[in-house]
SEMIPA-358897 format. One record per residue (C-alpha): residue number from 0; residue in one letter; x, y, z. Coordinates in pm, whole numbers, always signed. Example, Ala and Ser with C-alpha at 12.3 -4.5 7.8 and 13.67 -1.06 7.14 Angstrom:
<sites>
+-----+----+--------+--------+--------+
|   i | aa |     xx |     yy |     zz |
+-----+----+--------+--------+--------+
|   0 |  a |  +1230 |   -450 |   +780 |
|   1 |  s |  +1367 |   -106 |   +714 |
+-----+----+--------+--------+--------+
</sites>
This chain:
<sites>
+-----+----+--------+--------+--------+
|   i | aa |     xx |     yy |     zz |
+-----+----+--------+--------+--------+
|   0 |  x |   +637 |  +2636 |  +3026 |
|   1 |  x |   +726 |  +2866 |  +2691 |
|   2 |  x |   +478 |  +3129 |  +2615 |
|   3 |  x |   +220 |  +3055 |  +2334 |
|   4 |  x |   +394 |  +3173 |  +1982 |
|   5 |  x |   +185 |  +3478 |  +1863 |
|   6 |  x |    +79 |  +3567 |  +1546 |
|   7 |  x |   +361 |  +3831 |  +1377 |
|   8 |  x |   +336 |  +3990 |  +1007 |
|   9 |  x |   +553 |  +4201 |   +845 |
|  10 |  x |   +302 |  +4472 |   +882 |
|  11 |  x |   +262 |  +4345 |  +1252 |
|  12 |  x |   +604 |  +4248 |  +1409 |
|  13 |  x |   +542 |  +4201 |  +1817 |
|  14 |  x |   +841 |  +4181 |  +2028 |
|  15 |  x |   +860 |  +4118 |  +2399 |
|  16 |  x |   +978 |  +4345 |  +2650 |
|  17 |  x |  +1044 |  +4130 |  +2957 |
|  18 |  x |   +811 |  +3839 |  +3044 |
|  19 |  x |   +496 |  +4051 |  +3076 |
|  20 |  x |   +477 |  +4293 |  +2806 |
|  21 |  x |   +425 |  +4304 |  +2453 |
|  22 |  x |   +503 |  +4587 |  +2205 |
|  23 |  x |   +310 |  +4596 |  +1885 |
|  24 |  x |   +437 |  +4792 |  +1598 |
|  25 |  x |   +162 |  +4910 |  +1267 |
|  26 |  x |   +481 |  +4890 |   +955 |
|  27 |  x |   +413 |  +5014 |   +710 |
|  28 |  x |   +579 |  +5353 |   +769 |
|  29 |  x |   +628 |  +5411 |   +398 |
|  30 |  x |   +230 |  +5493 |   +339 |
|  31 |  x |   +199 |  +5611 |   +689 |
|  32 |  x |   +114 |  +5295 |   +869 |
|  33 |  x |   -263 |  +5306 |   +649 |
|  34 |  x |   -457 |  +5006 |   +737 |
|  35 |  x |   -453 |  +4729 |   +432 |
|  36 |  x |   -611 |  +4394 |   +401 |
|  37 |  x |   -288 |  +4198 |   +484 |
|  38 |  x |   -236 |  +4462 |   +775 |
|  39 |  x |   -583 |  +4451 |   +914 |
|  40 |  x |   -575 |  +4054 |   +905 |
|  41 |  x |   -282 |  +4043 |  +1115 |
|  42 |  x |   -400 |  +4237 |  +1358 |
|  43 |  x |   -718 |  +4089 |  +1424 |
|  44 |  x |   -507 |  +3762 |  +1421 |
|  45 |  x |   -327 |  +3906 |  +1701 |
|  46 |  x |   -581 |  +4069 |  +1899 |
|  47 |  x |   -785 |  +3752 |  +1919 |
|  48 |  x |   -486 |  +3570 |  +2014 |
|  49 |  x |   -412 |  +3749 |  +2294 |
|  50 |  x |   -806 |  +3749 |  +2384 |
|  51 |  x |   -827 |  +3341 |  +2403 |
|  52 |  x |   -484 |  +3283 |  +2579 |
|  53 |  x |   -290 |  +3563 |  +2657 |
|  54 |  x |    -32 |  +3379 |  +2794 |
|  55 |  x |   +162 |  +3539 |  +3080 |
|  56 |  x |   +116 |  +3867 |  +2874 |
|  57 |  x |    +12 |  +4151 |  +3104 |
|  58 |  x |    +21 |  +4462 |  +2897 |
|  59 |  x |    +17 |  +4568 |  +2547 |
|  60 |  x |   +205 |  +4855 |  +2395 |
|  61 |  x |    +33 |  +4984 |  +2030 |
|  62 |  x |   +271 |  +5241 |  +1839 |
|  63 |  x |   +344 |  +5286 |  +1485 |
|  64 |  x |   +691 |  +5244 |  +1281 |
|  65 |  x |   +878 |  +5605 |  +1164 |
|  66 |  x |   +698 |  +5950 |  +1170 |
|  67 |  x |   +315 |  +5811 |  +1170 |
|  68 |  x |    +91 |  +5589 |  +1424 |
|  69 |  x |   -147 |  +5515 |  +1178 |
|  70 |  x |   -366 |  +5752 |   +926 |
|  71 |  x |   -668 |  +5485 |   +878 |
|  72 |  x |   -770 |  +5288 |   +617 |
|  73 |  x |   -556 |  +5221 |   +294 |
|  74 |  x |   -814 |  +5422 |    +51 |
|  75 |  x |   -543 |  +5356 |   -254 |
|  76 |  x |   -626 |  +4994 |   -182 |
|  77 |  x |   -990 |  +5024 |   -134 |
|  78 |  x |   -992 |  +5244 |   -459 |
|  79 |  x |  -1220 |  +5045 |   -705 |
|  80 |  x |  -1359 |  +4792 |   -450 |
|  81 |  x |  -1726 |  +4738 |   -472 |
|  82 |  x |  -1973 |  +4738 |   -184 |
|  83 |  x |  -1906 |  +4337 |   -104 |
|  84 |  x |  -1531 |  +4381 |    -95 |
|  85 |  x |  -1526 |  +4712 |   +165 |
|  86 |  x |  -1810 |  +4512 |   +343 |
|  87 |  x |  -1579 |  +4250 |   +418 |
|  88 |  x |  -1247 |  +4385 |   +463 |
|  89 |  x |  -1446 |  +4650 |   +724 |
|  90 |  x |  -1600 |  +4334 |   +904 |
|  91 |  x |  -1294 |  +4187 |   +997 |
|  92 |  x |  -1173 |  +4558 |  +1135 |
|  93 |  x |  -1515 |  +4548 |  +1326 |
|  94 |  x |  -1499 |  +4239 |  +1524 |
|  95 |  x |  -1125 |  +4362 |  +1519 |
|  96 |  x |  -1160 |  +4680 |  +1762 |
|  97 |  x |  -1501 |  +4520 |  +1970 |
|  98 |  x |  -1243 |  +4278 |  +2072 |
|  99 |  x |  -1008 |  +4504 |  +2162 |
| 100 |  x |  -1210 |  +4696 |  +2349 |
| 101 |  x |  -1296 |  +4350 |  +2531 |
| 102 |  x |   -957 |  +4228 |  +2523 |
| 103 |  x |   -856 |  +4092 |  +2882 |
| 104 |  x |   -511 |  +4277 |  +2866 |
| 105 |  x |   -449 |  +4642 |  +2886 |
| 106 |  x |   -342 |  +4844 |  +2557 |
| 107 |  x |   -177 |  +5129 |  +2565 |
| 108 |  x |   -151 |  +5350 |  +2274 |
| 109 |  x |   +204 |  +5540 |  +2194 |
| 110 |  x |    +83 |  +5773 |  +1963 |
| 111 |  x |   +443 |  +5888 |  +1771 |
| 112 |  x |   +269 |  +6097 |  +1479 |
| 113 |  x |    -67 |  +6145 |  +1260 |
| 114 |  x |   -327 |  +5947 |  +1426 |
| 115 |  x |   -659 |  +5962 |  +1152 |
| 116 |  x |   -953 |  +5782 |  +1094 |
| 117 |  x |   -935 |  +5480 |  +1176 |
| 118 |  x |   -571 |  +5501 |  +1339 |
| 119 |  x |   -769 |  +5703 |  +1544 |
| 120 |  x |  -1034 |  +5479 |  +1600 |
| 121 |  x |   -756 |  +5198 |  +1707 |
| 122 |  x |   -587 |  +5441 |  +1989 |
| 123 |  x |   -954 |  +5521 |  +2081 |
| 124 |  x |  -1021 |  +5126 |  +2104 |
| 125 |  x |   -691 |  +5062 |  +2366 |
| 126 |  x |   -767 |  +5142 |  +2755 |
| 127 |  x |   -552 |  +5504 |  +2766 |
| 128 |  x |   -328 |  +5702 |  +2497 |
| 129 |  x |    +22 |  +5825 |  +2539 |
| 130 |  x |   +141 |  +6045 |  +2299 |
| 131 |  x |   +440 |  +6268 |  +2168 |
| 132 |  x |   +372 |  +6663 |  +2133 |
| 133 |  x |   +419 |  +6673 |  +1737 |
| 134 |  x |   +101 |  +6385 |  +1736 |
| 135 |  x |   -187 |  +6515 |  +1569 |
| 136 |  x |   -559 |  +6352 |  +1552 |
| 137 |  x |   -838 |  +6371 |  +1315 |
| 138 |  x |  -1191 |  +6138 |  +1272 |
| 139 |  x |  -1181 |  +6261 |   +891 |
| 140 |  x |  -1460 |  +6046 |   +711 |
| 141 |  x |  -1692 |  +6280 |   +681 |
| 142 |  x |  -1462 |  +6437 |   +427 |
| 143 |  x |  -1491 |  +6122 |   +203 |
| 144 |  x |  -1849 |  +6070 |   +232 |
| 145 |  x |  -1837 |  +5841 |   +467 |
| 146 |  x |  -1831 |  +5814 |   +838 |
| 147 |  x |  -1653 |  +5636 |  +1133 |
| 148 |  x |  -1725 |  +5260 |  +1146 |
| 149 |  x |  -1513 |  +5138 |  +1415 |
| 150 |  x |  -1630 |  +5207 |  +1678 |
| 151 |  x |  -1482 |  +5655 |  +1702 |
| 152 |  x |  -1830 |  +5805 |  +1744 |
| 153 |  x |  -1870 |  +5598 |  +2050 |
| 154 |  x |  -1519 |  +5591 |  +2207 |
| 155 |  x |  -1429 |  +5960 |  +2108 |
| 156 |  x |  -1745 |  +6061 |  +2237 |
| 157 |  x |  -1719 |  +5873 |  +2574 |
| 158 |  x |  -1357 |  +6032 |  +2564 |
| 159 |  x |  -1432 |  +6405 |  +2497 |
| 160 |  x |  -1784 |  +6422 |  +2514 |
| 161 |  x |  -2098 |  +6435 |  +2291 |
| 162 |  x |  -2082 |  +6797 |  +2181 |
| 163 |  x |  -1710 |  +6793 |  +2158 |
| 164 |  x |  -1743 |  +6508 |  +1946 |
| 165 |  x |  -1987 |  +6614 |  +1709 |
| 166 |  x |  -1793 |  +6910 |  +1616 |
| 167 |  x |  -1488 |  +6717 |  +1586 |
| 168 |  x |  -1645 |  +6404 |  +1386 |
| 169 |  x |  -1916 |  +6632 |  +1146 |
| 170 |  x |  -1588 |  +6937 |  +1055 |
| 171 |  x |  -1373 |  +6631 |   +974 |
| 172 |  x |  -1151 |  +6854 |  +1140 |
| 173 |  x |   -798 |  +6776 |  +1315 |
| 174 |  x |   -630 |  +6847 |  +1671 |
| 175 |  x |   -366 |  +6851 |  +1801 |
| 176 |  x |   -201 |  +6620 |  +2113 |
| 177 |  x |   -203 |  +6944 |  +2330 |
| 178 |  x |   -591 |  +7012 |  +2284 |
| 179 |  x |   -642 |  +6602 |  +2301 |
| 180 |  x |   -514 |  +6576 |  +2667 |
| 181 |  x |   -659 |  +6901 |  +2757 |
| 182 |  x |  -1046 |  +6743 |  +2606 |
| 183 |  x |   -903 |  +6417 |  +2826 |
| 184 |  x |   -851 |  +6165 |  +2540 |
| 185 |  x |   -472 |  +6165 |  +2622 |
| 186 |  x |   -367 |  +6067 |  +2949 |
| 187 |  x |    +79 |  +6182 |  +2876 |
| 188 |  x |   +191 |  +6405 |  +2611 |
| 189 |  x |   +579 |  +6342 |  +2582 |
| 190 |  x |   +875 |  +6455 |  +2371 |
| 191 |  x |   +887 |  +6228 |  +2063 |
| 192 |  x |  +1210 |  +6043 |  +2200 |
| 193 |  x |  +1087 |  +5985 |  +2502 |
| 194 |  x |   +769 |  +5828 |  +2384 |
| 195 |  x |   +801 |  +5446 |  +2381 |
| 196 |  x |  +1005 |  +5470 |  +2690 |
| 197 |  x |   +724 |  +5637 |  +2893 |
| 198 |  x |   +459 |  +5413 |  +2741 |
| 199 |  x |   +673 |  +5089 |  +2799 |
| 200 |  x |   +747 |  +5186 |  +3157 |
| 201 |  x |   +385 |  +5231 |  +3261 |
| 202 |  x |   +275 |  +4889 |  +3104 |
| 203 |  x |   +549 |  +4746 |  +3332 |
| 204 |  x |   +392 |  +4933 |  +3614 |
| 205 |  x |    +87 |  +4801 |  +3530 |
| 206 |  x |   +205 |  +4454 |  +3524 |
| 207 |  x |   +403 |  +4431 |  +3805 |
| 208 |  x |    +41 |  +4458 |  +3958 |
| 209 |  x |   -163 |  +4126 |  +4005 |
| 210 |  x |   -276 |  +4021 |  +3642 |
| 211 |  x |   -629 |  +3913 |  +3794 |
| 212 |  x |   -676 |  +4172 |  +3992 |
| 213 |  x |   -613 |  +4452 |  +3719 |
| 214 |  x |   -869 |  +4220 |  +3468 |
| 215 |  x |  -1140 |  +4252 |  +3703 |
| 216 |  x |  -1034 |  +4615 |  +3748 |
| 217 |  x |  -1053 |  +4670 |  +3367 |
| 218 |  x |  -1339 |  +4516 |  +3339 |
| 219 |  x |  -1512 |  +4655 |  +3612 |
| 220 |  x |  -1467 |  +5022 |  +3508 |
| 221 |  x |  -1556 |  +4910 |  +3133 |
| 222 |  x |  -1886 |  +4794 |  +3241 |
| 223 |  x |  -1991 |  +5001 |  +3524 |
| 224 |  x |  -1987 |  +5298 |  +3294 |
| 225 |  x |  -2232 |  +5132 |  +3052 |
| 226 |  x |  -2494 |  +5187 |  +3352 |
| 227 |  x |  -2610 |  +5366 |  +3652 |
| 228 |  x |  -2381 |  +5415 |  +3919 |
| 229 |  x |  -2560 |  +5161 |  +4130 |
| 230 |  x |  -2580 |  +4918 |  +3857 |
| 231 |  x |  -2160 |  +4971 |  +3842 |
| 232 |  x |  -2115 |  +4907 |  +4189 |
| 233 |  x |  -2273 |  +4591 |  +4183 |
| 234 |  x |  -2045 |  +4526 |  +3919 |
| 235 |  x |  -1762 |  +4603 |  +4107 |
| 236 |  x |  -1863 |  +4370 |  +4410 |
| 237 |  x |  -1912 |  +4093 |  +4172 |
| 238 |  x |  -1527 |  +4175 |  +4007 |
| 239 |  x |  -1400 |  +4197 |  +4406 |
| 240 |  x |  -1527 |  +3933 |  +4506 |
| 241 |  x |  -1406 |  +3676 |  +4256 |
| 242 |  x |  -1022 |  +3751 |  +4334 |
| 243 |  x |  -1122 |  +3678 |  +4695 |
| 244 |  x |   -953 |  +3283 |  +4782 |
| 245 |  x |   -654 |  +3363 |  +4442 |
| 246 |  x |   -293 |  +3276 |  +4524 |
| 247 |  x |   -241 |  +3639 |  +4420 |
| 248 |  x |   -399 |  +3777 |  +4700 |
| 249 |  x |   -241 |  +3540 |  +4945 |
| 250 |  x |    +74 |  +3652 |  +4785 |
| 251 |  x |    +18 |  +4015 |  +4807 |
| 252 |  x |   -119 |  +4045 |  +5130 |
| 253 |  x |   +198 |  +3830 |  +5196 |
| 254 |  x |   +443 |  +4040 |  +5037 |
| 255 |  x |   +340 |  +4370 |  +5219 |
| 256 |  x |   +386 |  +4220 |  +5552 |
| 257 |  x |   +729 |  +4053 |  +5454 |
| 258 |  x |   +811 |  +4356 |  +5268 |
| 259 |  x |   +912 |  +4230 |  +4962 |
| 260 |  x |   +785 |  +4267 |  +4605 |
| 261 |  x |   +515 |  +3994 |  +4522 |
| 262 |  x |   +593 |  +3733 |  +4286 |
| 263 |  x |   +248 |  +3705 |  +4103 |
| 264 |  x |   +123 |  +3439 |  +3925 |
| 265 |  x |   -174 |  +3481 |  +3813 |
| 266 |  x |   -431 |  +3195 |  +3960 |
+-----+----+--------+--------+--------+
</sites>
């Protein structure tokens, strides 16, 4: 059976890499990749796509086109808009990055230049960042009179911690890639070049894993660290248990024994 045909814009081209993973490209490098109606529709096209029937999709890779990732909102666009317009154009980019956060598949984030506002706040929204050296990060809003609606003073916060955050979020004040994965907010700082290659290798590391298994994984560490550590493990046991009986496990356990590589399915 043909994978389902995803949603692709101009601003939004997606191209496969193998069977399993998908590479998602913010374009429009010629204002920085900044985040505009048309841009921010396609995405949350995509995102909820890939939420309701991901296909045989195991892995997502984020990165931006040229020398940006993404540097937020349009703000020559939303120059002019009233209160009802920004209202709704920011509601779609809400239920936009809660379902990524929720999103079934892993995201990766290849972070290739300035990452601000809410560029920032996507990266922050995918499961781990990669990024080049040259990257540099800022949560600027505060420096516009407003603040960071998508979701950055919780996921920056659960990334660097509160105190780290504050003084990050209230100075409006940027960082650089080195500082980022020495707060823990970047998990691989590369050379610019070798970027997408890194990033694309580890989402086919991750799924050359079993797809239900690293779900439930996902999932399990999402949740358990909205509660006690008891409450979490629970959590966990529930997530074990319900991969318990899969053809994927069958297959695995199978695989190791034979040693050979598992041919995963899925179910």
């Amino acid at each position: 059976m043909s994978p389902p045909p995803l949603p692709s814009h101009e601003t939004l081209p997606v191209e496969r890499h193998g069977d399993h993973v998908l590479l998602v490209t913010l374009n429009r490098p010629e204002v920085l990749n900044a985040i505009d109606a048309a841009m921010g529709q396609a995405l949350h096209e995509l995102v909820m796509a890939l939420q309701h029937d991901p296909g045989n999709l195991r892995a997502v890779v984020l990165t931006g086109a040229g020398r940006a990732f993404c540097t937020g909102a349009d703000l020559k666009a939303r120059h002019g808009q009233g209160r009802d317009e920004m209202l709704r154009q920011h509601g779609v980019a809400e239920r936009t990055f809660e379902a990524l956060i929720e999103s079934p598949l892993p995201w990766i984030a290849a972070v290739n230049g300035p990452c601000w506002a809410g560029g920032l706040e996507a990266a922050l929204s995918c499961d781990f960042i990669f990024a080049a050296r040259d990257a540099s990060f800022a949560l600027s809003e505060c420096r516009i009179g407003l603040m960071p609606g998508c979701m950055g003073t919780q996921t920056l916060a659960r990334a660097v911690g509160e105190r780290r955050a504050k003084e990050l979020i209230l100075s409006a004040r940027s960082f650089s890639a080195a500082e980022a994965q020495r707060w823990g907010m970047v998990n691989e700082l590369t050379e610019p070049a070798d970027l997408l290659p890194a990033a694309l290798a580890c989402a086919q590391r991750i799924a050359a894993c079993a797809p239900l298994s690293v779900r439930q994984a996902k999932k399990a560490i999402h949740q358990g660290l909205q509660a006690d550590l008891h409450s979490g493990y629970r959590f966990e046991l529930e997530a074990w248990r319900a991969l318990l009986g899969t053809e994927d496990l069958r297959e695995g356990i199978a695989a190791f024994v034979e040693k050979r590589e598992p041919r995963f399915l899925g179910r």
